[in-house]
N, C-alpha and C positions, 0 to 999 in steps of 0.2 A: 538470404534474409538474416538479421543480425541474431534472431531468437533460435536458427537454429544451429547458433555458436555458443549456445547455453548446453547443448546435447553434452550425453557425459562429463557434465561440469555439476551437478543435483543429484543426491543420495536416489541410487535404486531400491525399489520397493518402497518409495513412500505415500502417504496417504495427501494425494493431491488434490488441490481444491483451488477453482479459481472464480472470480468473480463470474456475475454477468455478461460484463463488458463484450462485448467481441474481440475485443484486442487482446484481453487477459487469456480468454479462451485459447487466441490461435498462438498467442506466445507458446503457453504453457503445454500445448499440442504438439510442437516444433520442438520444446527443448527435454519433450519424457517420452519417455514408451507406454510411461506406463496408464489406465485410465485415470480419470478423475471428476470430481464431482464439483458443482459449479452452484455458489453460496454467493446470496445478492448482499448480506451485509458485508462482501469486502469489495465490493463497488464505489467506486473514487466518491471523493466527499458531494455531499448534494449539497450542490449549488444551484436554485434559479433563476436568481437574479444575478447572472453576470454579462455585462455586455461584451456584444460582440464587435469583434474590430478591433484594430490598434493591440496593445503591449497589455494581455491579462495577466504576465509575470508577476507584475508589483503588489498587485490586489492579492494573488494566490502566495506572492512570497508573506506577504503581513501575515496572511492566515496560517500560515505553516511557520513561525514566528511568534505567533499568540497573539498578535497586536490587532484584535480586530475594531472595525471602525466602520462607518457610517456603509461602505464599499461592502460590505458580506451582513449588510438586513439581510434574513430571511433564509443563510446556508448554516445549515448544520452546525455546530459548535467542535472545534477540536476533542474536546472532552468525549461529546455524544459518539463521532465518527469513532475514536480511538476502541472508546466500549463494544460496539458493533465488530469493528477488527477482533479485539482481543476474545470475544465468544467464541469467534471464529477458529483462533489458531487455539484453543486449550482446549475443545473438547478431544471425551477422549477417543486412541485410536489405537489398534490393533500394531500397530508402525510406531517405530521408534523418531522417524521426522516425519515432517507435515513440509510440504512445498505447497507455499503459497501462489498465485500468479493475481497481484492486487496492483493497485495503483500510488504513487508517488507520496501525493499530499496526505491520503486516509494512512499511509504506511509512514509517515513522519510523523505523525498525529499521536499514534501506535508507540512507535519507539520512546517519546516526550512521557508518555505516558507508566510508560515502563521502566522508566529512569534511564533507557540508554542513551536519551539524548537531553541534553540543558533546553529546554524553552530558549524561544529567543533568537541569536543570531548563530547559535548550533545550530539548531532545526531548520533553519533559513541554507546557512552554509550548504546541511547534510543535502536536503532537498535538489537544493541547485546541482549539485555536483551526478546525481542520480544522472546515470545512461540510459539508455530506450531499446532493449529490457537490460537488468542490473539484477542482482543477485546479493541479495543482502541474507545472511546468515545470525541467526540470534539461538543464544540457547536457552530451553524453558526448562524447569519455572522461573519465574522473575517473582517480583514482588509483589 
């Protein structure tokens, strides 16, 4: 399994946290030893209104992009998702890193928000490029 090619690849002894998700959970199980605790605001952006079927890339790339439009009534707002992330990785911890185990779009959201990525077709770019799991490294504090 491709998560646990993350093993030895994430700072020992960190204070790990990962979503709800199931998938965040078994990732982040496969690629630590160590425990961790499991926080619902870094749960992938709420979307209810997305149909099912066909190519949902285009709808989720605008959003992760900032260009939202008539296709995301009623999901969460980049900004709101981002705030919920950002609670999450700065409180404080006994550990000098925090390993996340979160999803894609709420973690582009994140980055735009913290100035490490341009709004736009950065954010779009960053997104698309992300692997299934990836390992993105940021140093805190930011701004």
């Amino acid at each position: 399994m491709a998560a646990g090619k993350l093993r030895g690849r994430l700072p020992t002894g960190s204070c790990c946290i990962a979503s709800a998700e199931r998938k965040a959970q078994e990732t982040l199980r496969l690629a630590v030893d160590d425990s961790f605790d499991v926080d619902r605001r870094l749960n992938e952006v709420r979307r209810p209104v997305e149909p099912l079927g066909g190519d949902v890339r285009p709808c989720r790339r605008a959003w992760v992009s900032g260009q939202l439009d008539s296709r995301h009534e009623g999901w969460e707002t980049p900004t709101d998702a981002a705030a919920r992330f950002d609670a999450v990785v700065r409180i404080p911890s006994n550990s000098q890193n925090v390993v996340v185990a979160s999803h894609g779009m709420i973690l582009t959201a994140w980055l735009v928000s913290v100035g490490i990525l341009d709004e736009g077709e950065s954010a779009a770019l960053f997104w698309e490029a992300l692997a299934f799991p990836d390992i993105v490294s940021v140093d805190l504090p930011l701004r």
